[in-house]
C-alpha positions as CSV (number, residue, x, y, z in Angstrom):
1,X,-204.4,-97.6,185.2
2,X,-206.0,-97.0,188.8
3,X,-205.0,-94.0,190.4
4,X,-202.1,-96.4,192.8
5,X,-200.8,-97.3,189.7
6,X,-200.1,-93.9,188.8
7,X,-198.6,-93.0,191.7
8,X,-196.4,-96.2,191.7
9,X,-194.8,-94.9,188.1
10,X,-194.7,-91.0,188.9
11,X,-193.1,-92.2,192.2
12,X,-189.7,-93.3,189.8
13,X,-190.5,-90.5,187.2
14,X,-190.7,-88.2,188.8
15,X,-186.5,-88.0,189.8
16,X,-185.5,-89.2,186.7
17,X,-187.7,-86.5,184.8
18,X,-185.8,-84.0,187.9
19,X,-182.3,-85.3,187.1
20,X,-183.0,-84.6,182.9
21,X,-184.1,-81.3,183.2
22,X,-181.7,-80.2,186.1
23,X,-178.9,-81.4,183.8
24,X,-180.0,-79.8,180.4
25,X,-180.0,-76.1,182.6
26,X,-177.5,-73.8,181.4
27,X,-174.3,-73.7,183.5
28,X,-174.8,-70.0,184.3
29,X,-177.9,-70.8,186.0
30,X,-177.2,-73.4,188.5
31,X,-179.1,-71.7,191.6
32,X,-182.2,-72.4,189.7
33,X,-181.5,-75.6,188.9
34,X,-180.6,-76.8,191.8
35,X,-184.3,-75.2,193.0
36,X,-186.0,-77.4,190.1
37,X,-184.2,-80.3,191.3
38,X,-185.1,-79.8,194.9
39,X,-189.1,-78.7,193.6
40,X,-188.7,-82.5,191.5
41,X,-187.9,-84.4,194.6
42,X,-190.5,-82.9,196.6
43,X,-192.8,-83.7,194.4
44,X,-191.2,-87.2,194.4
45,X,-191.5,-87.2,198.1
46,X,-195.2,-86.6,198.4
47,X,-196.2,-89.2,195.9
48,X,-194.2,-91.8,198.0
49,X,-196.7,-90.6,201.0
50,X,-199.6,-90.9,199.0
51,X,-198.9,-94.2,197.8
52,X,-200.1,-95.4,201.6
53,X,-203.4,-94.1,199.9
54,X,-206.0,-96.9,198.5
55,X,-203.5,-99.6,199.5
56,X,-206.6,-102.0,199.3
57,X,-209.0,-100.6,197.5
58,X,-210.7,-102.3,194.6
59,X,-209.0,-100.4,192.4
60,X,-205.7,-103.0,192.3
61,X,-205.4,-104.1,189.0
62,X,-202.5,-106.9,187.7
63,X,-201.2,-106.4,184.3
64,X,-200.5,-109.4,182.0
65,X,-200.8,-112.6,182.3
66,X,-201.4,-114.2,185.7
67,X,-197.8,-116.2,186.9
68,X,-198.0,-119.9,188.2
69,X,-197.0,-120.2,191.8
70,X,-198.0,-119.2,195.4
71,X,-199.0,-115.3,195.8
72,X,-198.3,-115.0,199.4
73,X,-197.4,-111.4,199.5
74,X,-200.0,-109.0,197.6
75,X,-198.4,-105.6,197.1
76,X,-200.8,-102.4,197.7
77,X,-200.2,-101.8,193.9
78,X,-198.7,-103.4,191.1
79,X,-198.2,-102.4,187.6
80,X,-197.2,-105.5,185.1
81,X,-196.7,-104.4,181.9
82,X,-194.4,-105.6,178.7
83,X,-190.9,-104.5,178.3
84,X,-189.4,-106.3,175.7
85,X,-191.9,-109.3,174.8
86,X,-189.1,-111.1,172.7
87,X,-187.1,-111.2,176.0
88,X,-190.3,-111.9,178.1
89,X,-188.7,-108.7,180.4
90,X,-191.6,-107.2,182.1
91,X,-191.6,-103.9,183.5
92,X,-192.8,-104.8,187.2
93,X,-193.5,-102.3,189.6
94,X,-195.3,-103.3,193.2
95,X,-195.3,-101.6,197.3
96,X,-196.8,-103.1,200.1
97,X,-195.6,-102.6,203.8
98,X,-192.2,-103.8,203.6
99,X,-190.7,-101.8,200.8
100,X,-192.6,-99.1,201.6
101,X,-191.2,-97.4,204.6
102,X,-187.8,-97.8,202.9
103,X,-189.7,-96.0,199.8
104,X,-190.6,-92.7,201.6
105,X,-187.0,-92.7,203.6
106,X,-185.5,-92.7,199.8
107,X,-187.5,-89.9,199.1
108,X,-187.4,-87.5,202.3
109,X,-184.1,-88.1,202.5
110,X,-182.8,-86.9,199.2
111,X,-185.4,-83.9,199.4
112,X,-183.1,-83.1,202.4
113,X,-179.6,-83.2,200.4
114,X,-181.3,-81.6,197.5
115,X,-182.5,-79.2,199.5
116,X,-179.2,-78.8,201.6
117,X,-177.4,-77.8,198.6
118,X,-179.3,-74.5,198.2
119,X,-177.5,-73.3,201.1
120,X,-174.0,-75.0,200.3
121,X,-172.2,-76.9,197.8
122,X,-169.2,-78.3,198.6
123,X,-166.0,-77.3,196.2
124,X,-165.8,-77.3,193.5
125,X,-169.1,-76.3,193.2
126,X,-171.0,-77.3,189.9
127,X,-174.5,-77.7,192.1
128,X,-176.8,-78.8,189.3
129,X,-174.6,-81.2,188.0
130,X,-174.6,-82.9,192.1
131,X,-178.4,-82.5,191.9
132,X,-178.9,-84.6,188.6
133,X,-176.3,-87.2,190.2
134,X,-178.6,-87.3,194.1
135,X,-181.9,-87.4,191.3
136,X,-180.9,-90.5,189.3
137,X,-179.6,-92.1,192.6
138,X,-183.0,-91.8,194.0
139,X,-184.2,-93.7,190.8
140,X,-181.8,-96.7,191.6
141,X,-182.7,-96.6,195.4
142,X,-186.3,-96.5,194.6
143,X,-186.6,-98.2,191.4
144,X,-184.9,-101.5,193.8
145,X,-187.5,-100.9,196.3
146,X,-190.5,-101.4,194.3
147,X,-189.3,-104.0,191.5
148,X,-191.0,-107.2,191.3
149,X,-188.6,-108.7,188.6
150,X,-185.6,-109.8,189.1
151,X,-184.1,-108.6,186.3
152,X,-185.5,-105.6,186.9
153,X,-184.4,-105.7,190.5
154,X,-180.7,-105.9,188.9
155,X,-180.8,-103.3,187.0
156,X,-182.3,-101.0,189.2
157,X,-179.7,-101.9,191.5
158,X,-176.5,-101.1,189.0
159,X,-178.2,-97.9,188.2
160,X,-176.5,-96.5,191.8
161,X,-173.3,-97.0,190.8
162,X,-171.8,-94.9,188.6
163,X,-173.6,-91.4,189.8
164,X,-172.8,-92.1,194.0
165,X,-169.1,-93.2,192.2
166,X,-169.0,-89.6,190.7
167,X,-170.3,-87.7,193.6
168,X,-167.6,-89.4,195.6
169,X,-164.8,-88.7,192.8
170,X,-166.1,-85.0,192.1
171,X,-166.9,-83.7,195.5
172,X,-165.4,-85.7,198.0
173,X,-162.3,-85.0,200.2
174,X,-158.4,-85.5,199.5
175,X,-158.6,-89.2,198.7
176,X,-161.6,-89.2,197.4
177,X,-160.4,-91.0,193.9
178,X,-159.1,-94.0,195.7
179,X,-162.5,-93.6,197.5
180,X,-164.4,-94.0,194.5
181,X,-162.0,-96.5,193.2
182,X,-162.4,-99.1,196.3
183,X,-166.2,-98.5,196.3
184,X,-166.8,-99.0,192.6
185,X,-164.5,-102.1,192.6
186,X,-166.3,-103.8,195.6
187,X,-170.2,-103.0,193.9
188,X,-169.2,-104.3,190.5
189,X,-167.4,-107.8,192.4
190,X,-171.4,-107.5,194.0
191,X,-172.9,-106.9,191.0
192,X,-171.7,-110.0,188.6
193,X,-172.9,-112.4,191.8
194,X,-176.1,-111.0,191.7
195,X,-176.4,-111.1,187.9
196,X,-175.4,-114.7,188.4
197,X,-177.9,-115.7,191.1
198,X,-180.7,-114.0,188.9
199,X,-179.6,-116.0,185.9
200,X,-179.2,-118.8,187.8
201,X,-183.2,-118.4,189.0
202,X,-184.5,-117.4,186.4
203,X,-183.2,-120.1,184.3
204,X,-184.0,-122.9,186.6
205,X,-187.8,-121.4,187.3
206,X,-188.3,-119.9,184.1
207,X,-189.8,-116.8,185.5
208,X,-188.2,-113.7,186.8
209,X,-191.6,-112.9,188.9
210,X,-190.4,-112.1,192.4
211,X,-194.3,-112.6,193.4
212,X,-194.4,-116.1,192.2
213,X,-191.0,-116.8,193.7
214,X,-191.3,-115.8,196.3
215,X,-191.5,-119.4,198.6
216,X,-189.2,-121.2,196.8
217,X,-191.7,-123.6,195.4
218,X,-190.3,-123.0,192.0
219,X,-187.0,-124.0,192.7
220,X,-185.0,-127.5,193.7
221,X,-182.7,-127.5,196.9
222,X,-179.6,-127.2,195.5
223,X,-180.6,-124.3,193.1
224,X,-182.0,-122.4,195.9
225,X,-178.8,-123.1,198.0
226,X,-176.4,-122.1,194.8
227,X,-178.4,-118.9,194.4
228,X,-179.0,-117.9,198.0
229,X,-175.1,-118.5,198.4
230,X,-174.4,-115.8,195.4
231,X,-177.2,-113.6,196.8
232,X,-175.9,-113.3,200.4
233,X,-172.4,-112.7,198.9
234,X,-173.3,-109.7,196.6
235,X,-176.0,-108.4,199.6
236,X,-173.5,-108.1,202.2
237,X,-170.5,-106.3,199.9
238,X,-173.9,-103.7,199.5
239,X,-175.1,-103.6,202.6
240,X,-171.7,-104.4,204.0
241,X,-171.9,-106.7,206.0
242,X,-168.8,-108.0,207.9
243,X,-166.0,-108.7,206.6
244,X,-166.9,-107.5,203.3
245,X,-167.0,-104.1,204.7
246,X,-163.7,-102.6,203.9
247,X,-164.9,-100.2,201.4
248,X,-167.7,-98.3,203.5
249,X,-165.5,-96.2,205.7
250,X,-163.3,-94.6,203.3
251,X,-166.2,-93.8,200.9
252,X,-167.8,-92.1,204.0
253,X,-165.0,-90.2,205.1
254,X,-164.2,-89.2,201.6
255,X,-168.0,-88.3,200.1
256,X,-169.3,-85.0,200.6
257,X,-172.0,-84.5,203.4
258,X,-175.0,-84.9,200.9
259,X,-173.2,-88.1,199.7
260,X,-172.6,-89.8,203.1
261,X,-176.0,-88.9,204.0
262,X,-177.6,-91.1,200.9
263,X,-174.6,-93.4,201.2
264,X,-174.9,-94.5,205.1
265,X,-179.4,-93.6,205.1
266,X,-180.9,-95.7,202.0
267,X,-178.4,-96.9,199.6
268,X,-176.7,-99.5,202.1
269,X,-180.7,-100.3,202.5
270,X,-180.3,-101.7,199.4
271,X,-178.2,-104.5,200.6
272,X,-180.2,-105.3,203.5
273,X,-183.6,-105.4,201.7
274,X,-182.2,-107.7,199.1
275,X,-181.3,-110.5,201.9
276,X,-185.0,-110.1,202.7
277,X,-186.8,-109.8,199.5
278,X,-184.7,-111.9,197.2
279,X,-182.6,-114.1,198.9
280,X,-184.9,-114.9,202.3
281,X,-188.1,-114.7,200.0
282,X,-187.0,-116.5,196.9
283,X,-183.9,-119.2,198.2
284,X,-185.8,-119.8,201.9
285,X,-183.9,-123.0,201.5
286,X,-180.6,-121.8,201.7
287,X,-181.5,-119.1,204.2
288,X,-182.5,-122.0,206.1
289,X,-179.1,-123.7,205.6
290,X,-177.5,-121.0,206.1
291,X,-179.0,-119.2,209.2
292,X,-176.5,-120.0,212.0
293,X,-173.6,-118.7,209.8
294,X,-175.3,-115.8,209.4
295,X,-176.0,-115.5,212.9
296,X,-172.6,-116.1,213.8
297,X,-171.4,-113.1,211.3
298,X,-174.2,-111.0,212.4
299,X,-172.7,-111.0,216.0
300,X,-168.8,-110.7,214.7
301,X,-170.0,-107.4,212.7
302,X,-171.7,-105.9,216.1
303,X,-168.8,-107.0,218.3
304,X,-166.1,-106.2,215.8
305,X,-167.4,-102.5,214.5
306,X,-168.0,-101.8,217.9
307,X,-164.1,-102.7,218.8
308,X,-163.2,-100.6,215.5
309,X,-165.0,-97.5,216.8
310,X,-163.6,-97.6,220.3
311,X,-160.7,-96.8,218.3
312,X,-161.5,-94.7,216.2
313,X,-160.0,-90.8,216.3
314,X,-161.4,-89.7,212.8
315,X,-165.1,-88.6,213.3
316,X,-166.7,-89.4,210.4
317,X,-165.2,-92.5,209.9
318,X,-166.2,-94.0,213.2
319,X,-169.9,-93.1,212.3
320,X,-169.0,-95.1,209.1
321,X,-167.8,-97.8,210.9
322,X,-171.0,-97.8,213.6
323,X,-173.1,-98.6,210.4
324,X,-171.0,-102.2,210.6
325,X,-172.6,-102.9,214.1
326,X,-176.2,-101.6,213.2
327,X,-176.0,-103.7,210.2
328,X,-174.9,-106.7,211.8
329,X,-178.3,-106.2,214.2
330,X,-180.6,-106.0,211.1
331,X,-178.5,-109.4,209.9
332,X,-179.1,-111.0,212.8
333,X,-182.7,-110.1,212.9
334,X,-182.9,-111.5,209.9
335,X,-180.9,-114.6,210.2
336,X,-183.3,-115.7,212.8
337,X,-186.6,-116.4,210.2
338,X,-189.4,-115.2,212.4
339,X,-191.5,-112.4,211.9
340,X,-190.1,-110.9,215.4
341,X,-186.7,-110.6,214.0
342,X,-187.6,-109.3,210.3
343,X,-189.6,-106.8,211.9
344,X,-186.5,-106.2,214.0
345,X,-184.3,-105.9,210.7
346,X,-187.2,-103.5,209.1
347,X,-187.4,-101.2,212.0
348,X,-183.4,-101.3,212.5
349,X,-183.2,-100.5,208.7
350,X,-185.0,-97.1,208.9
351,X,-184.2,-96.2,212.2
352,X,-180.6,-96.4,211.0
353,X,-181.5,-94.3,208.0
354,X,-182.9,-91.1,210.1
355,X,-180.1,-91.7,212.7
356,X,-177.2,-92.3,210.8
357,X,-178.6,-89.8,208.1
358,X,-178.7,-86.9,211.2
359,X,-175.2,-87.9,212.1
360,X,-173.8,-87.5,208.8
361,X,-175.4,-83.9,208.2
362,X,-174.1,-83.0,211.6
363,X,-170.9,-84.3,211.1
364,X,-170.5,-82.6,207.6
365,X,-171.4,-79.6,209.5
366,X,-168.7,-79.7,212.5
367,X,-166.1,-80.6,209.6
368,X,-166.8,-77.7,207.9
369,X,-166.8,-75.0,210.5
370,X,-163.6,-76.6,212.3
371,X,-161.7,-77.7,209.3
372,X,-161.1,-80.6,211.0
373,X,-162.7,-84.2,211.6
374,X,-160.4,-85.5,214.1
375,X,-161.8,-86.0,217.6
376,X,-159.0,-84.6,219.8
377,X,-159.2,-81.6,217.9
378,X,-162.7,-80.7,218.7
379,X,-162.9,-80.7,222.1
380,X,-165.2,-78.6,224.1
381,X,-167.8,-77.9,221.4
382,X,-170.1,-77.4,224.1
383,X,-168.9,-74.2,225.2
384,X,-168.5,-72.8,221.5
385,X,-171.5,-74.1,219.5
386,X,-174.1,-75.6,222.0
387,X,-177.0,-76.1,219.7
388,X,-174.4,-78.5,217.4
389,X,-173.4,-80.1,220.5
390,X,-176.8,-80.8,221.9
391,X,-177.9,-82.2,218.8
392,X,-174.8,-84.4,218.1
393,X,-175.8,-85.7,221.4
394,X,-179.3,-86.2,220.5
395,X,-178.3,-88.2,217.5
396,X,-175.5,-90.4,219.3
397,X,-177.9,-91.0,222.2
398,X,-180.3,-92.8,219.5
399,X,-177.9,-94.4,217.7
400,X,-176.6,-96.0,221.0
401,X,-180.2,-97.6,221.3
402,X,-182.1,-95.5,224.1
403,X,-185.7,-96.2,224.8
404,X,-188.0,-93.7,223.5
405,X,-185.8,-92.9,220.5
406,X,-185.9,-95.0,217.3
407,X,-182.4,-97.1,217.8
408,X,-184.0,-98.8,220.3
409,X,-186.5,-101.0,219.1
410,X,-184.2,-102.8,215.9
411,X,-181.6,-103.6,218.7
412,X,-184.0,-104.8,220.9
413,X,-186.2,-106.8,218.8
414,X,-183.0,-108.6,216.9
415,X,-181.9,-109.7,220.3
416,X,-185.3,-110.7,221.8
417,X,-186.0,-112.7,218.3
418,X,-182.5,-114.3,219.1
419,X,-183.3,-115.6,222.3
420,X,-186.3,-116.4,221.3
421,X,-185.0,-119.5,218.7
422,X,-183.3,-120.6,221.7
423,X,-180.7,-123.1,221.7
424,X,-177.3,-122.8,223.2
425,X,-175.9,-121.1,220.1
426,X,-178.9,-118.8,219.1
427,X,-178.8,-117.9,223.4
428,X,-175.0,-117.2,222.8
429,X,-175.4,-115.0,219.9
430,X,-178.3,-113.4,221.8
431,X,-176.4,-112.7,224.6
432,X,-173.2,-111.3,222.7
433,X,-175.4,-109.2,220.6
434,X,-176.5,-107.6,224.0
435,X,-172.9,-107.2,224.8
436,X,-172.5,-105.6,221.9
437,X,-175.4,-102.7,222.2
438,X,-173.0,-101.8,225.4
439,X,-170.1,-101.6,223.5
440,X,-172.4,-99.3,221.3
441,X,-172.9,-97.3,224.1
442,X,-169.8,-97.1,225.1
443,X,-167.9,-95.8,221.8
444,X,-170.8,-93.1,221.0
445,X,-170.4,-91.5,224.8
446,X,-167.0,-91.5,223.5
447,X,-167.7,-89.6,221.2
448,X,-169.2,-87.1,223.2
449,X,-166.7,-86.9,225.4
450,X,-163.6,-86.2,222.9
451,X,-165.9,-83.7,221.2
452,X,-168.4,-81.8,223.5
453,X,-166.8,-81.7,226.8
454,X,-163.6,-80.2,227.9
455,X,-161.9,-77.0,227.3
456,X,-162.6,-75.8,223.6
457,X,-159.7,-76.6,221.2
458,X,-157.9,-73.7,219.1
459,X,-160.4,-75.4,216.0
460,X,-163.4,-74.6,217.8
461,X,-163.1,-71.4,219.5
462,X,-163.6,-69.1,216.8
463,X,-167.2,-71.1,215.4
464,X,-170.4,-69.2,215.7
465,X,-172.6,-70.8,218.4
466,X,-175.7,-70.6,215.8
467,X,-177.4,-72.9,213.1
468,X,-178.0,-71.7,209.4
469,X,-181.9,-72.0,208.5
470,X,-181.0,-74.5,205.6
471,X,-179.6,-76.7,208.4
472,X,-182.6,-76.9,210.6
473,X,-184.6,-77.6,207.9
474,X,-182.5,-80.5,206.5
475,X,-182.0,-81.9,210.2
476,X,-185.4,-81.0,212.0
477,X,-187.7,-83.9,210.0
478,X,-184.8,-86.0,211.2
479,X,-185.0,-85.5,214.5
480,X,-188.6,-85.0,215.0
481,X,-188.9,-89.1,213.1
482,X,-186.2,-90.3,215.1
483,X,-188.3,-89.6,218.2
484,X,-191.9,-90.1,216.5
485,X,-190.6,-94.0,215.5
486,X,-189.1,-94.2,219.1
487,X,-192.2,-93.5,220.6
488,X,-195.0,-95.0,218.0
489,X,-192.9,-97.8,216.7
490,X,-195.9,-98.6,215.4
491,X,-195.4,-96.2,212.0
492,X,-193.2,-99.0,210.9
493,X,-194.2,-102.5,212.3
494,X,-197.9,-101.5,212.2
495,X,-198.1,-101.9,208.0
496,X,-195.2,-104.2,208.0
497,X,-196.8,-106.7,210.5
498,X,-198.8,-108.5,207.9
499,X,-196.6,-108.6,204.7
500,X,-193.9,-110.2,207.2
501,X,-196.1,-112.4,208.5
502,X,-197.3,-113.5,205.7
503,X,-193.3,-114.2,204.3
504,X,-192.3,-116.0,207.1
505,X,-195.6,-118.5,206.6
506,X,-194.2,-118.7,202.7
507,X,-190.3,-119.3,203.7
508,X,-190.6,-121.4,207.0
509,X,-192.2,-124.6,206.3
């Protein structure tokens, strides 16, 4: 194995080694445990970096036997090896510059929760046991982002399930079972299309090599429209995408901070980078079929989750519901098939990850110092806890799309893309979509409004005006990306540029 292909394995062994040991600590020491899992995914999280190194070096080696088809996209590093040879299941590992971003977000950001929970563990407690659940979440979420098999892709994908089910049902708030319930019910409905498009693929090609699918030229028409239709079905309930969005805000209201932090930063990601990997990459005839519906329900998610927040008097839940519009922005940037608008979705995903991620942590942290999530019950925040306030604001100002901060560019791109098909729907939905970043605006100023400005509420007026170490730790990285990607957009785009490039020249023929 070349050294890549070492990191590309200790990269998804690394947590799952974390979440084994973490769990077999004896109860009576969970501190320490919770300090292995957090020294685990460190470790995870620097491997991620390093897997930017040697990314075309002549060490990249492809394991087993060459597959027939086009190879448009060459991943940085690739391990092929045999699973289960009677089964022809290969164990098929690749990164290259559009899962990885998404790779290292995975990574920082459940360093973050871990580490977060070494400084508090919401009731009732049981830290290790949360740790081992964030650690073999992190598996799913990366283990999705690197497969290169679609059946491998699948399971990797279920693997989320249960443990972000429990963390919701263990430490979540006072409805947190019918949470759980809702969540777990929508993801398996999900799950069984997706198992069904992959069988349907694989059956038809005869190959479950994402690679060598990856074009469509192994497929007819009507297979590719078949699976793209069960693919775009069980991607938006993941992603979600409206109206298969029901589930999302209750599970963020209900989940503890660490668990709306994953939930809302990478594991919707999943959803998002499935539509692009799988169902643009693999079925580009039906995303072709399909694109002005998508379009159309790209624009209804902005316009409607915008409407939804405007109403919205339950903090948390209207950052859930904002993840609705953002989403709909990295579906419409898709939905448009040119590299301007994938890079649009690729940037929008992570920019939503640090953003949205920051707003959760800082939402957690009003909620437990005022006991209270409700808006009109926070007022005047300002005057009590200033450093919380200002960097509330901070976050909603880049959530709302600001220039110079990293909402900006996903929003702007999706719509410039947009206009750029042209036509007088594709100008329409452009147009809307711009509607809909003021709308954006206008809820998250809202926000700001209800909760930093005013007279301070009887919740507020006894909080300490300071932040906890553990808290600047777990939100400074998050700010200081959120401004680095608004300012050097390039971090992202730069390494995705080609990989996209080179998709759209494989789907848009």
């Amino acid at each position: 194995m070349s050294f890549g292909q070492v990191l590309l394995v200790a990269t998804v062994a690394l947590p799952a080694l974390g979440a084994v040991l973490v769990a077999a600590v004896p109860r009576r020491s969970d501190r320490a445990a919770r300090i292995v899992g957090t020294a685990f995914a460190a470790l995870a999280f620097l491997v991620s970096l390093s897997l930017y190194l040697d990314r075309a070096g002549p060490g990249w080696v492809s394991y087993g036997p060459v597959r027939p088809g086009p190879r448009p996209v060459l991943p940085w590093h690739e391990v092929d090896l045999t699973w289960v040879p009677g089964l022809d299941l290969r164990f098929h590992l690749g990164v290259d510059g559009i899962s990885y971003p998404l790779v290292v977000l995975t990574a920082l950001l459940t360093l973050l929760c871990c580490a977060y929970t070494l400084w508090h563990v919401p009731k009732p407690g049981r830290g290790r046991i949360l740790v081992a659940l964030l650690l073999v979440i992190e598996v799913g979420i990366l283990g999705t982002f690197l497969a290169l098999d679609l059946i491998l892709f699948f399971l990797f994908f279920e693997v989320v399930l249960l443990p972000m089910y429990a963390v919701i049902a263990g430490w979540g708030g006072e409805r947190r079972r019918h949470a759980a319930g809702k969540f777990a019910l929508y993801t398996l409905f999900g799950s069984v299309l997706l198992l069904v498009g992959v069988f349907v693929v694989v059956t038809a090609a005869g190959t479950a090599d994402i690679v060598a699918l990856t074009g469509g030229s192994e497929l007819s028409r009507t297979t590719q429209l078949v699976a793209f239709t069960l693919f775009a079905l069980a991607f938006a309930v993941k992603s979600p995408l409206w109206p298969l969005h029901t589930w999302l805000p209750d599970a963020h209201t209900q989940a503890p901070t660490v668990g709306s932090v994953i939930l809302a930063g990478v594991l919707l990601k999943m959803g998002t980078y499935g539509l692009i990997r799988v169902a643009v990459g693999v079925t580009p005839e039906g995303v072709r079929w399909a694109a002005n519906v998508l379009g159309i329900l790209a624009v209804a998610a902005i316009i409607v989750g915008s409407l939804v927040c405007l109403a919205q008097v339950e903090l948390k839940r209207l950052i859930a519901y904002s993840s609705v519009g953002h989403m709909g922005f990295v579906l419409l940037g898709i939905a448009t098939l040119t590299a301007t608008g994938l890079e649009a979705a690729l940037i929008g995903n992570i920019a939503h990850g640090v953003i949205t991620g920051l707003l959760f942590f800082l939402a957690g942290a009003v909620k437990d110092r005022a006991h209270t999530g409700v808006l009109a019950d926070l007022g005047g925040l300002r005057e009590n806890a200033p450093r919380l306030a200002g960097l509330l604001a901070f976050a909603a100002i880049a959530s709302l799309g600001l220039p110079g901060l990293a909402g900006f560019w996903g929003e702007a791109f999706a719509v410039v893309a947009a206009l750029k098909v042209g036509g007088p729907l594709w100008t329409t939905l452009g147009v809307l979509a711009a509607v809909g970043g003021a709308l954006t605006a206008a809820y998250l100023l809202r926000l700001l409004r209800r909760v930093t400005q005013g007279r301070p509420t009887p919740a507020v007026t006894g909080l300490t005006p300071g932040l906890a170490g553990a808290e600047l730790a777990a939100w400074g990285p998050l700010v200081l990306l959120a401004l680095a990607i608004g300012l050097v957009p390039g971090l992202v785009l730069g390494i995705a540029g080609d990989p996209v490039q080179a998709l759209v020249e494989a789907v848009v023929r």
